[in-house]
ZADO-1210 file (C-alpha; in nm, 4 decimals, padded with zeros to 6 digits):
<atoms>
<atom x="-00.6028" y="06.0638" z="-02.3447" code="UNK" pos="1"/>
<atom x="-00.6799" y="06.0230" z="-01.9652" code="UNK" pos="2"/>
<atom x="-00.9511" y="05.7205" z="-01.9220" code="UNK" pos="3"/>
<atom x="-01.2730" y="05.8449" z="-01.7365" code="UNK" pos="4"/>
<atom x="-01.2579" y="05.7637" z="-01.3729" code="UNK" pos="5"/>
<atom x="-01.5481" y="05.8098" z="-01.1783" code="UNK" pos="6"/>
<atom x="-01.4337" y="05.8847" z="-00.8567" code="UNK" pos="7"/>
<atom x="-01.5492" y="05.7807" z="-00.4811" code="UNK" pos="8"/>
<atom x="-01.7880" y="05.9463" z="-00.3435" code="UNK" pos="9"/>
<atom x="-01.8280" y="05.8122" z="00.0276" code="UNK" pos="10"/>
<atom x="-01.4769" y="05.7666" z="00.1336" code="UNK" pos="11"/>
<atom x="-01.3907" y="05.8712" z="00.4553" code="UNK" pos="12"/>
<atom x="-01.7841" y="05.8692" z="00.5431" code="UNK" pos="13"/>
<atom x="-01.9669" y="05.5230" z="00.4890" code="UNK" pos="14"/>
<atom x="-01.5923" y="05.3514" z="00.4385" code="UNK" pos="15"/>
<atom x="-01.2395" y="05.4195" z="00.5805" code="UNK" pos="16"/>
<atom x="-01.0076" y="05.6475" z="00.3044" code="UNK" pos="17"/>
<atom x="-00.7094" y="05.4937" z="00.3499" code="UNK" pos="18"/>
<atom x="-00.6223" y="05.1609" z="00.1730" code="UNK" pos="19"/>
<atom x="-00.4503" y="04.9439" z="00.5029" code="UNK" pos="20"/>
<atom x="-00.7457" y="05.1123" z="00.7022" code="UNK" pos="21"/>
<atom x="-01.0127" y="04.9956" z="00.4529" code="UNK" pos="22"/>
<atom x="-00.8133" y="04.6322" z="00.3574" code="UNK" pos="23"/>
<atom x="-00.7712" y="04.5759" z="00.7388" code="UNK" pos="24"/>
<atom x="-01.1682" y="04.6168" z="00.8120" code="UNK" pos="25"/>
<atom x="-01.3054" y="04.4092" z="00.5156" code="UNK" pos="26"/>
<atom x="-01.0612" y="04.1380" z="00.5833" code="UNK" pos="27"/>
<atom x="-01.1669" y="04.1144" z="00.9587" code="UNK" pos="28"/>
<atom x="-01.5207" y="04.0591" z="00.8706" code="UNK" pos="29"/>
<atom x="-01.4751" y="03.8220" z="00.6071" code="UNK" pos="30"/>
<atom x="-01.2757" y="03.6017" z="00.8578" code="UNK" pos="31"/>
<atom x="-01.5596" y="03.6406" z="01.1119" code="UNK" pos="32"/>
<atom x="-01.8355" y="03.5749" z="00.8471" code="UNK" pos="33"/>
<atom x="-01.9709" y="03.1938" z="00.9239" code="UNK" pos="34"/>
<atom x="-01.9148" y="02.9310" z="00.6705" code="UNK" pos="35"/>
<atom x="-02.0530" y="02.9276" z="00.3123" code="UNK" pos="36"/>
<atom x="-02.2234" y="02.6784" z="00.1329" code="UNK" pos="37"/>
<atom x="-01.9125" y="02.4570" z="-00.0477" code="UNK" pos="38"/>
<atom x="-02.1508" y="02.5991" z="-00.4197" code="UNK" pos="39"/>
<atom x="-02.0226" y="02.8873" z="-00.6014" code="UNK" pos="40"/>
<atom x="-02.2915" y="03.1327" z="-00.5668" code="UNK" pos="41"/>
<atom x="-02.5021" y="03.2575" z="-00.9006" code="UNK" pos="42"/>
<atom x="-02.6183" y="03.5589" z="-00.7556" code="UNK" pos="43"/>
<atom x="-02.5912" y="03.7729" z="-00.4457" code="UNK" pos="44"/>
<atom x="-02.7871" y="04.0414" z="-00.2531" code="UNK" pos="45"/>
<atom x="-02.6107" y="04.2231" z="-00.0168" code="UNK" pos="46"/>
<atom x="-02.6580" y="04.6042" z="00.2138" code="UNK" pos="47"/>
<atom x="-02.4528" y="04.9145" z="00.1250" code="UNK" pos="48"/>
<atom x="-02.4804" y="05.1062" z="00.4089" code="UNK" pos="49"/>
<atom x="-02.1699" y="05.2550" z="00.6011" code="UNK" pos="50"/>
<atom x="-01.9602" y="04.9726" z="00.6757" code="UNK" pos="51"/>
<atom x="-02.0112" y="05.0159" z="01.0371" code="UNK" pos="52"/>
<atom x="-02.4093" y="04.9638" z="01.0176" code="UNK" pos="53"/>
<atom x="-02.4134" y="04.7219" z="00.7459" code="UNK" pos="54"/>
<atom x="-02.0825" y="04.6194" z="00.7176" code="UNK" pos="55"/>
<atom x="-02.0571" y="04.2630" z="00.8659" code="UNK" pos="56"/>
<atom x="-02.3940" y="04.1162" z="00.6707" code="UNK" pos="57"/>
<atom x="-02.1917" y="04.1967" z="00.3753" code="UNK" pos="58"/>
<atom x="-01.9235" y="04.0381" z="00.4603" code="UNK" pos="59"/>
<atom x="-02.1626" y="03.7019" z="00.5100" code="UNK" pos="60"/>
<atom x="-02.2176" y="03.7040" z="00.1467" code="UNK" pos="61"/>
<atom x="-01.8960" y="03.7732" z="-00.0069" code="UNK" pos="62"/>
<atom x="-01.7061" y="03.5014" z="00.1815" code="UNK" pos="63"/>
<atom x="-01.8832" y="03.3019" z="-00.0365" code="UNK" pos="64"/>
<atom x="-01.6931" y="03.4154" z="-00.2990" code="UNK" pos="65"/>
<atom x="-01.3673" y="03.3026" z="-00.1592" code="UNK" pos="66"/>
<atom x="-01.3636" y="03.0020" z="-00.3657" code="UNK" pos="67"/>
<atom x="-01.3913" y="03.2199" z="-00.6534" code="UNK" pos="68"/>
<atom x="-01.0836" y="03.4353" z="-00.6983" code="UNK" pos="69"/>
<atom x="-00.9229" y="03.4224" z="-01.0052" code="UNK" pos="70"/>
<atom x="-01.2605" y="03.2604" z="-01.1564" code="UNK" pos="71"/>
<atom x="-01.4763" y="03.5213" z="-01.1803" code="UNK" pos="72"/>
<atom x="-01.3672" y="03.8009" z="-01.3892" code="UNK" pos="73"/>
<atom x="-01.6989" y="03.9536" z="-01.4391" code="UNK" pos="74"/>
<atom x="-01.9659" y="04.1509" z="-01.1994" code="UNK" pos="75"/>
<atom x="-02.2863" y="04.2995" z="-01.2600" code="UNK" pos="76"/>
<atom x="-02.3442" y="04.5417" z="-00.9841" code="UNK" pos="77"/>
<atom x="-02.7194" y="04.6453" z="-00.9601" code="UNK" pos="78"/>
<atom x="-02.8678" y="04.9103" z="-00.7247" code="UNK" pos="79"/>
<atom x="-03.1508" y="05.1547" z="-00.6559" code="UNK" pos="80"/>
<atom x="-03.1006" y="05.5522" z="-00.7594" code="UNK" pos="81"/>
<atom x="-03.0630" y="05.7300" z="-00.4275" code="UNK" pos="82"/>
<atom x="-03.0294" y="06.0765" z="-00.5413" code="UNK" pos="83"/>
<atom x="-03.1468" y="06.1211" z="-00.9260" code="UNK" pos="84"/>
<atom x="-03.5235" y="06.0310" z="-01.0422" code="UNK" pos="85"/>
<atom x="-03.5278" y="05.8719" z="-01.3611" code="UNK" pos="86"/>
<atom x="-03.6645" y="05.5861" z="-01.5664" code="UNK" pos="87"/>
<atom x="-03.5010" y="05.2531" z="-01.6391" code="UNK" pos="88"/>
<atom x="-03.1197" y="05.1897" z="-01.5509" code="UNK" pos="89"/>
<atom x="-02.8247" y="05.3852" z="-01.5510" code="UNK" pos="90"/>
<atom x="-02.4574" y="05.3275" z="-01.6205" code="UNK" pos="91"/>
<atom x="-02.1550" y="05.5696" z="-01.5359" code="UNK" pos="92"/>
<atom x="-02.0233" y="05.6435" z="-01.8461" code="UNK" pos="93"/>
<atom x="-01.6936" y="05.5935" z="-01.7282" code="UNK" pos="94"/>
<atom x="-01.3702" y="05.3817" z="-01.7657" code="UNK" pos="95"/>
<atom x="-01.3129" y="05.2724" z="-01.4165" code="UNK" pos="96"/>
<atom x="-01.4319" y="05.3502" z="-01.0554" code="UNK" pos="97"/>
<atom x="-01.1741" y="05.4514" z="-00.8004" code="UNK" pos="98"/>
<atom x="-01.1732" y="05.3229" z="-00.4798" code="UNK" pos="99"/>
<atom x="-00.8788" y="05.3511" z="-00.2310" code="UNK" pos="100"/>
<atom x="-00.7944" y="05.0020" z="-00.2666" code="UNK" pos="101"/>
<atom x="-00.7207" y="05.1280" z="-00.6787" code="UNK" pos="102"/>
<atom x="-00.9375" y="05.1003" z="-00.9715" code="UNK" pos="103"/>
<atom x="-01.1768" y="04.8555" z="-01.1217" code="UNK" pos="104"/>
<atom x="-01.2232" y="04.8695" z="-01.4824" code="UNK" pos="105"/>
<atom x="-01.5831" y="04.8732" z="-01.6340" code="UNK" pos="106"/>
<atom x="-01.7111" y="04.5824" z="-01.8466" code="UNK" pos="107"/>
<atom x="-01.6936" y="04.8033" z="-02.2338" code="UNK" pos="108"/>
<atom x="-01.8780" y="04.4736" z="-02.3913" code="UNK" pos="109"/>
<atom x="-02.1297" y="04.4276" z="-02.0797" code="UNK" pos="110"/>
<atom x="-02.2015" y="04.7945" z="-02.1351" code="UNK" pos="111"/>
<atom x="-02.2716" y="04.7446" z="-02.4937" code="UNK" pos="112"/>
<atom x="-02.4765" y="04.4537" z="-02.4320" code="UNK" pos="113"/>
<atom x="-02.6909" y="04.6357" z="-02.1784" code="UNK" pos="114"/>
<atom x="-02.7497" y="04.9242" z="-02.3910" code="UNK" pos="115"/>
<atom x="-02.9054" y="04.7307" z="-02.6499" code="UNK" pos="116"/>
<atom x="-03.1597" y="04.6301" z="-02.4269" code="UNK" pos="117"/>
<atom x="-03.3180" y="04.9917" z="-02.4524" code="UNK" pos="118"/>
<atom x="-03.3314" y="05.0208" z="-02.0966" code="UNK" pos="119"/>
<atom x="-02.9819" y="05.1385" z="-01.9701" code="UNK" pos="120"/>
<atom x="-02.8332" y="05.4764" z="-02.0974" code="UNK" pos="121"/>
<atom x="-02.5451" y="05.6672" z="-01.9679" code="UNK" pos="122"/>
<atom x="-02.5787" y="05.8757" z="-01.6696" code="UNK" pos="123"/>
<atom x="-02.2816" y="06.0373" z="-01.5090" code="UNK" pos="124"/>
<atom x="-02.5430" y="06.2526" z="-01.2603" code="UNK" pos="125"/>
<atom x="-02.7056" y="05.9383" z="-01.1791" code="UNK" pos="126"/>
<atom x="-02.3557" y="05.7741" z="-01.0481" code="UNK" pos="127"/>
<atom x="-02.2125" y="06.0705" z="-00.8857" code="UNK" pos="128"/>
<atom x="-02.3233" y="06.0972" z="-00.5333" code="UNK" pos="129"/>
<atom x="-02.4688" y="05.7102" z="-00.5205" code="UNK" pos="130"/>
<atom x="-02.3348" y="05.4716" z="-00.2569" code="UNK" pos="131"/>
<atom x="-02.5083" y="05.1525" z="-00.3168" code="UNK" pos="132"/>
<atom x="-02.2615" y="05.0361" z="-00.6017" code="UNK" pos="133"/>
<atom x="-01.9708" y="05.2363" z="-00.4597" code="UNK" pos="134"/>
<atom x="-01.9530" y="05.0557" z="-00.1224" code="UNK" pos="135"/>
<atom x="-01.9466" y="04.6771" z="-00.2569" code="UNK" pos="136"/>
<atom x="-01.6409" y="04.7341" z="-00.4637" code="UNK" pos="137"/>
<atom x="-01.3818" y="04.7483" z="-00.1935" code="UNK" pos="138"/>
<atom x="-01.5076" y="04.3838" z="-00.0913" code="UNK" pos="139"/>
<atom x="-01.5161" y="04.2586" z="-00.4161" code="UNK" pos="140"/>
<atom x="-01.1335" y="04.3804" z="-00.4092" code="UNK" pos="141"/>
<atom x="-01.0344" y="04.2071" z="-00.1702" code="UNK" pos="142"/>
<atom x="-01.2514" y="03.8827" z="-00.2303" code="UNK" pos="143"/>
<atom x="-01.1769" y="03.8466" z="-00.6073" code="UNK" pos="144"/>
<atom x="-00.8707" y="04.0405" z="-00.6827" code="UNK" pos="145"/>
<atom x="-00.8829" y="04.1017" z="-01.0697" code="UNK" pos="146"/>
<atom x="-01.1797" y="04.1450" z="-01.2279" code="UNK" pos="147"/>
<atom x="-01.4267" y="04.3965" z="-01.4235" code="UNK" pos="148"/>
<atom x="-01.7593" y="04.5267" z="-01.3737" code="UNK" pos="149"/>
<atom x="-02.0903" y="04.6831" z="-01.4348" code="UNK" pos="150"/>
<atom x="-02.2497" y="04.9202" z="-01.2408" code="UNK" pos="151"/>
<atom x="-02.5876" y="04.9947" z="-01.2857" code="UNK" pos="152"/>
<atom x="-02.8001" y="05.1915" z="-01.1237" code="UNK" pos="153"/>
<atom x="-03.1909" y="05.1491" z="-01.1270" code="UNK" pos="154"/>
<atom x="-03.4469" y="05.4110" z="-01.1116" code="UNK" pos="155"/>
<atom x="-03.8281" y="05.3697" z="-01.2091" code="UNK" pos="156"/>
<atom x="-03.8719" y="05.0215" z="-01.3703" code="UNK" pos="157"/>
<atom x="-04.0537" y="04.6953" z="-01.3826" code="UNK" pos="158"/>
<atom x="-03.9288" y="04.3769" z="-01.2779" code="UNK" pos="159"/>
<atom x="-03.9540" y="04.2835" z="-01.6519" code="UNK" pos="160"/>
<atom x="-03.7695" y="04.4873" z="-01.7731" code="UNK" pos="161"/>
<atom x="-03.4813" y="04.4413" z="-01.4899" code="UNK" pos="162"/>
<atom x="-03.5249" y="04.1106" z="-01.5689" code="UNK" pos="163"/>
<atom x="-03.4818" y="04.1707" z="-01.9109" code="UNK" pos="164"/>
<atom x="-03.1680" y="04.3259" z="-01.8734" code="UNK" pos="165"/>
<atom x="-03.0503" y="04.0411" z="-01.6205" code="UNK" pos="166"/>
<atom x="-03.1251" y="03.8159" z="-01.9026" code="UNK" pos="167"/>
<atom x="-02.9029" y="03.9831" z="-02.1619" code="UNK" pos="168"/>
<atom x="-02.6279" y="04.0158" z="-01.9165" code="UNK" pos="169"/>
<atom x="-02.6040" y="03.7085" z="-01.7105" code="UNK" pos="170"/>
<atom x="-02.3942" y="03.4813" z="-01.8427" code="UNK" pos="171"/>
<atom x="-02.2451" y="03.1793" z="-01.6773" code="UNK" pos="172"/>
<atom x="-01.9273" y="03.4449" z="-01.6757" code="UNK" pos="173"/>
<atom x="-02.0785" y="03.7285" z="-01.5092" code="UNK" pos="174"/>
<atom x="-02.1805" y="03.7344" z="-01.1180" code="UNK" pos="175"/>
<atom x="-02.4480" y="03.9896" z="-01.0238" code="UNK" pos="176"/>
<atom x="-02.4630" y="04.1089" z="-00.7393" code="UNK" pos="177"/>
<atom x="-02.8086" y="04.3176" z="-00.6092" code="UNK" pos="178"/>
<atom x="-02.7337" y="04.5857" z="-00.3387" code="UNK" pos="179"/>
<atom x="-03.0283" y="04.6671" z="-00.1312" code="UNK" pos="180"/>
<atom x="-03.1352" y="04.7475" z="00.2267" code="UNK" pos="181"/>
<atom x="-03.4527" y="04.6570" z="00.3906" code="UNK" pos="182"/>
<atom x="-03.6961" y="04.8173" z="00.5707" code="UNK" pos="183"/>
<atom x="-03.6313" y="05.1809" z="00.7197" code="UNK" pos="184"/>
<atom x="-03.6439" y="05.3955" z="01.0415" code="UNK" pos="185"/>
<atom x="-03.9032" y="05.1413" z="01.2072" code="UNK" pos="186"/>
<atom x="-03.8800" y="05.0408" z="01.5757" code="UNK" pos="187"/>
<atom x="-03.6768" y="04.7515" z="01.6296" code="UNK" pos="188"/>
<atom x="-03.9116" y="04.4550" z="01.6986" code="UNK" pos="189"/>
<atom x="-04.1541" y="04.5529" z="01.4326" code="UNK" pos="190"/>
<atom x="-03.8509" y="04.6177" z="01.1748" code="UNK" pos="191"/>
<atom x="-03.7166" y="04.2565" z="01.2971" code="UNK" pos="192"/>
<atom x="-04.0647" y="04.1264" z="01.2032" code="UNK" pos="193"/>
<atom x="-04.0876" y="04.3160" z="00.8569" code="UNK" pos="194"/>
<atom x="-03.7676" y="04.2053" z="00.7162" code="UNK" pos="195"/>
<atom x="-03.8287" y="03.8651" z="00.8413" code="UNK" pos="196"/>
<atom x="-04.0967" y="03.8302" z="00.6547" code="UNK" pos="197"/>
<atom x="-03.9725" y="04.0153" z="00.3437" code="UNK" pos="198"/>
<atom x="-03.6879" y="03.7688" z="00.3510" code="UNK" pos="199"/>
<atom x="-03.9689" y="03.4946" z="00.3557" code="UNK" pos="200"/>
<atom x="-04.0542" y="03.6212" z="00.0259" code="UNK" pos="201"/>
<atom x="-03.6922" y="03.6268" z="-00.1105" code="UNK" pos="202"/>
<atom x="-03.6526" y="03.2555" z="-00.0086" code="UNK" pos="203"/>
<atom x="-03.9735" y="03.1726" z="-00.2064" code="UNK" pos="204"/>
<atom x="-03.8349" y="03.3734" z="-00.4937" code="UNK" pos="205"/>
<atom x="-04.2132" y="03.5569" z="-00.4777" code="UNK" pos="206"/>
<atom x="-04.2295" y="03.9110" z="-00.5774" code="UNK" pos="207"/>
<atom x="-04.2641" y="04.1988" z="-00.6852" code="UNK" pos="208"/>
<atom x="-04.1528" y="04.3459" z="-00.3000" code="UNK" pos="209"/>
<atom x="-04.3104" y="04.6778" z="-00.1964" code="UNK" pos="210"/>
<atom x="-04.0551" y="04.9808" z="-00.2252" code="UNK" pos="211"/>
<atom x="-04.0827" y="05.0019" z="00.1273" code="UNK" pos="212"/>
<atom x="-03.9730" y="04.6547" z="00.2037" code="UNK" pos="213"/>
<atom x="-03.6376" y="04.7073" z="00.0424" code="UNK" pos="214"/>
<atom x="-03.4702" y="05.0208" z="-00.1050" code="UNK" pos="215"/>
<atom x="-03.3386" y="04.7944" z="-00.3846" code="UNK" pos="216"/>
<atom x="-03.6402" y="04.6846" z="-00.4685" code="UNK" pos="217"/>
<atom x="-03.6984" y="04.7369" z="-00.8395" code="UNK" pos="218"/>
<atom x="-03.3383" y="04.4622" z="-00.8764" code="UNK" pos="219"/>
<atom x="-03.4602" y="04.2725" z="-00.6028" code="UNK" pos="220"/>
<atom x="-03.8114" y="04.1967" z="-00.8318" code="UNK" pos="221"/>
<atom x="-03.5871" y="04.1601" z="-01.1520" code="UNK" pos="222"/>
<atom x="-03.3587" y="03.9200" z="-01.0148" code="UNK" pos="223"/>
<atom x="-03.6562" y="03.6693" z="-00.8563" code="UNK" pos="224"/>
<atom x="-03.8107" y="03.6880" z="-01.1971" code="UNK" pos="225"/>
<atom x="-03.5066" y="03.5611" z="-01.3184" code="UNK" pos="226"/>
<atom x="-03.3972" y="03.3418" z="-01.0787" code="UNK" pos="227"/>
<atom x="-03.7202" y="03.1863" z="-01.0790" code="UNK" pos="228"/>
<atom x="-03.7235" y="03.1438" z="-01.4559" code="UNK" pos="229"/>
<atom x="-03.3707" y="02.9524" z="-01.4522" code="UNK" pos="230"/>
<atom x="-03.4554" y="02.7181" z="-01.1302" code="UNK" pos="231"/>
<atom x="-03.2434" y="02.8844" z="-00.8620" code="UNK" pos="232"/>
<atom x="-03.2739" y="02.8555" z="-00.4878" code="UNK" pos="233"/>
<atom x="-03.2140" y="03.1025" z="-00.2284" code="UNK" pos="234"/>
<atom x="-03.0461" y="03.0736" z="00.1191" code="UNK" pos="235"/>
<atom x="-03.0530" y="03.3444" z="00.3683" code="UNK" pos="236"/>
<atom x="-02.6613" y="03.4114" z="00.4867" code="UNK" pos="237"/>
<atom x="-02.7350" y="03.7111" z="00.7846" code="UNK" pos="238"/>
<atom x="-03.0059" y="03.9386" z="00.8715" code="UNK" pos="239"/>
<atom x="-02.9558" y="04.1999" z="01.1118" code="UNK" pos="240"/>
<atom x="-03.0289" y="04.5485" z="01.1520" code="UNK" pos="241"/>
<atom x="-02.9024" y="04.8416" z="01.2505" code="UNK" pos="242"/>
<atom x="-02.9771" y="04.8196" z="01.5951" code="UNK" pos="243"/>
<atom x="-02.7997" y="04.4928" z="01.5826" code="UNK" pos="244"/>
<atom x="-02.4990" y="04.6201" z="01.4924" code="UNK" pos="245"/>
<atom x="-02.4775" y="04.9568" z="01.6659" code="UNK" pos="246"/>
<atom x="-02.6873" y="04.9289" z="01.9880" code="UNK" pos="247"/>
<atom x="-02.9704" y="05.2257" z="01.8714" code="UNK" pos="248"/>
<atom x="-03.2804" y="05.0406" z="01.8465" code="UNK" pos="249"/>
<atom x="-03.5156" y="05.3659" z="01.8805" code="UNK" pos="250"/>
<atom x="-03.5201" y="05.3378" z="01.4280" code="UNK" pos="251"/>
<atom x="-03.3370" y="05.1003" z="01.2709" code="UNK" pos="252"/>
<atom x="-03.2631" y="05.0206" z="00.9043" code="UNK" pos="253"/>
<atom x="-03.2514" y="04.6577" z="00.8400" code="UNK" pos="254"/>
<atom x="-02.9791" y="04.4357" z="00.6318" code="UNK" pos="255"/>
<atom x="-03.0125" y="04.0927" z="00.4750" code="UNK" pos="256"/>
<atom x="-02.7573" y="03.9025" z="00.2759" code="UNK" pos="257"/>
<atom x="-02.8592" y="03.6248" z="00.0411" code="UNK" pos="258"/>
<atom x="-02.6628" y="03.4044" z="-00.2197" code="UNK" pos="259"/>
<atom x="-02.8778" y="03.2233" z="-00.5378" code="UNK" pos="260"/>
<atom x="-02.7242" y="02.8452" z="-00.5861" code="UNK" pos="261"/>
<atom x="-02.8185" y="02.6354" z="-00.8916" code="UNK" pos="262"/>
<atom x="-03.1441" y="02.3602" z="-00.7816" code="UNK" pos="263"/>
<atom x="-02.9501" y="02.0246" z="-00.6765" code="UNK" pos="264"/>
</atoms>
């Protein structure tokens, strides 16, 4: 019997198709990407738009897991529902995701363990057109080389019961990783000022964010519960925005990267 594959849905568009196109790209920014703290990150949040917007703020946050290859066989991939409303959190129902760099086999006992939390179910629909998990696998690829994961996506919920979920899941074996963008289709120097300042909250670990601070927010809120609750610290690794990166600073859509250390 075939495994179920979900397949990509935004090669060729917010990624290159090809696997020595793609490889090439990701590895180039991850050489460029300044130097990490010499801690093995907890947690990340990173952008997932098209590589060539958000592409190199990404990169700043999974250099950091450089150091981590062969260690971390685990990832929790959380990110908001672009295209499906629903309540709570979402996984694929599926064996592996496809990228062109090959496939990356989904977490079966992570699955279980988030199901029993009552607030992830199966959604195929949910996972079908969505980008914001999609796009981080092909840099995890590269970064860790084997591992499995968990893709959820998040719809309507409250940080608690993200949180919850985090809690269940989170394990000194598993990595998550929170995809989100921040603000949207502002003018450049007032978007500059909004996501500096919603990046002051993320350093504080002080939420809940407004949805219109971050697309991601619902994880975002979940994961400073959490983080907060365990005694984590945040650092800011890149924050840019669209106009940074492309030259159109008419409406931008801004990016932040972020890694979650242990308190010294």
């Amino acid at each position: 019997m075939a495994a179920r594959v979900r397949t990509p849905a935004v090669a060729g568009s917010f990624y290159p198709a090809t696997a020595p196109l793609l490889a090439q790209q990701v590895d180039q920014w991850l050489e460029q990407a300044p130097a990490c703290s010499p801690l093995s990150p907890a947690a990340l949040i990173v952008p997932h738009a098209g590589y060539i917007y958000s592409g190199p703020v990404a990169a700043s946050a999974y250099a950091c897991l450089r150091g981590l290859r062969g260690k971390v066989k685990h990832v929790l991939l959380l990110g908001p529902c672009h295209f499906v409303l629903m309540n709570g959190l979402a996984h694929p129902d599926a064996e592996a995701l496809r990228t062109p760099l090959g496939d990356v086999a989904v977490d079966g006992t992570l699955c279980e363990r988030a199901e029993a939390t009552r607030h992830v179910a199966a959604s195929t629909l949910a996972h079908r057109k969505e980008h914001s998990l999609e796009v981080q696998l092909p840099f995890l690829q590269r970064v860790l080389g084997d591992f499995d994961v968990l893709p959820l996506v998040v719809g309507s919920a409250q940080p608690e019961e993200v949180a919850e979920v985090l809690d269940a899941l989170w394990t000194q074996d598993v990595l998550p990783i929170i995809s989100s963008d921040l603000s949207h289709y502002l003018p450049y120097e007032i978007g500059r000022q909004v996501d500096r300042e919603t990046a002051d909250h993320i350093l504080q670990l002080d939420g809940p964010l407004e949805d219109d601070r971050a697309c991601g927010a619902a994880a975002i809120n979940g994961l400073l519960l959490v983080a907060r609750r365990r005694g984590l610290s945040a650092e800011l690794l890149d924050l840019r925005s669209s106009g940074d990166t492309t030259g159109d600073k008419s409406e931008v859509v801004g990016y932040g990267a972020f890694a979650f250390y242990p308190r010294a």
